[in-house]
C-alpha positions as CSV (number, residue, x, y, z in Angstrom):
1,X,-8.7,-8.4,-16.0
2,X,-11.7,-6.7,-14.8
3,X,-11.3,-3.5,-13.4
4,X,-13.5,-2.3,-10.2
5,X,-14.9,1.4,-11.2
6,X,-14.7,2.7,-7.8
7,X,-13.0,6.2,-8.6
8,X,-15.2,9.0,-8.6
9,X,-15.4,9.6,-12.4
10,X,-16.5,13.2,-12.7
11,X,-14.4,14.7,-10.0
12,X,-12.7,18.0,-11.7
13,X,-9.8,20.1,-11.4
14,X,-11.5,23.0,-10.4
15,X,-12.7,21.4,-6.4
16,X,-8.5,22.2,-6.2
17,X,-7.6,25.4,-8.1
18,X,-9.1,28.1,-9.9
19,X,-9.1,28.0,-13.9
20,X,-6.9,31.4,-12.8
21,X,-4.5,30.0,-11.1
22,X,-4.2,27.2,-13.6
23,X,-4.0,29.1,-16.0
24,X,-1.1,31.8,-14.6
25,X,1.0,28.7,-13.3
26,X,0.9,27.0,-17.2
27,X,1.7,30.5,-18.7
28,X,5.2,30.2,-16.0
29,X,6.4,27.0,-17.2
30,X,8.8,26.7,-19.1
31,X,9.3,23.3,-20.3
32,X,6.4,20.5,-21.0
33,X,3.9,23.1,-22.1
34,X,1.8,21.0,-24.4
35,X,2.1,17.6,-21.7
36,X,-1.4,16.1,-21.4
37,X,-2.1,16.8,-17.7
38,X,-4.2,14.0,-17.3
39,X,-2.2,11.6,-17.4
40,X,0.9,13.8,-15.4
41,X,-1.0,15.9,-13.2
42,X,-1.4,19.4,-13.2
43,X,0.7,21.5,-11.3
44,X,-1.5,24.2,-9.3
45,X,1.1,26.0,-7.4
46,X,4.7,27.6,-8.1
47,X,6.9,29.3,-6.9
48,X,10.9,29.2,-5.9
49,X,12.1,26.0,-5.0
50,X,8.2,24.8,-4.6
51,X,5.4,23.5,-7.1
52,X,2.0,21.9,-5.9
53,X,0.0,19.3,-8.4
54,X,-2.6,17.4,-8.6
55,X,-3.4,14.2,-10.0
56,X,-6.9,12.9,-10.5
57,X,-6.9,9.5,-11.3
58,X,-9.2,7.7,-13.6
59,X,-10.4,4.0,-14.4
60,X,-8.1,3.6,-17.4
61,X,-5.3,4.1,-15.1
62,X,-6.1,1.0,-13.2
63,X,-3.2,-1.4,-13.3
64,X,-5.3,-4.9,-11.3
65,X,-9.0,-6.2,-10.4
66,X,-7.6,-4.7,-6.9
67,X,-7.8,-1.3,-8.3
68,X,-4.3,-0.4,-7.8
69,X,-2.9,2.3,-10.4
70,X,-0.5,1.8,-12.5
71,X,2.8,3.3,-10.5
72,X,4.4,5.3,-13.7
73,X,1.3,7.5,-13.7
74,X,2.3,8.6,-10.1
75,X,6.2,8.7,-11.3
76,X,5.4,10.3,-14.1
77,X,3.6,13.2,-11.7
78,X,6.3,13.4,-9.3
79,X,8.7,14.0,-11.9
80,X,6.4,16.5,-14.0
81,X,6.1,18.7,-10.7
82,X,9.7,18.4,-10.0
């Protein structure tokens, strides 16, 4: 399966949210602590009843030569954040 590389590869975390902010947000969870956020997302924002992530996907997470990705990787963000 060949996989189109049509995903901007170096795009970072830091065009959405400060290290800061990153860093107070991870420091007020309080489960999933260690998670690997590249696969889940990283949640940017919290706050009552409200979290904000972000999800930058990559080439390994291509699921066809279409360049769809792989649906759990967006599950697995939506349920991370909530």
């Amino acid at each position: 399966m060949a996989k189109k590389d049509n995903f901007e590869e170096y795009a970072q975390l830091e065009e959405y949210a400060s290290a800061e902010d990153i860093s107070r947000v991870r420091a007020e969870l309080l489960t999933c602590p260690e998670l690997n956020t590249s696969l889940t997302g990283t949640i940017i924002e919290i706050d009552k009843n409200y979290a904000k992530s972000i999800l930058i996907t990559t080439s390994e997470m291509v699921a066809d030569d279409q360049g769809l990705i792989f649906d759990a990787f967006i599950f697995a963000a939506a349920n991370y954040v909530a």
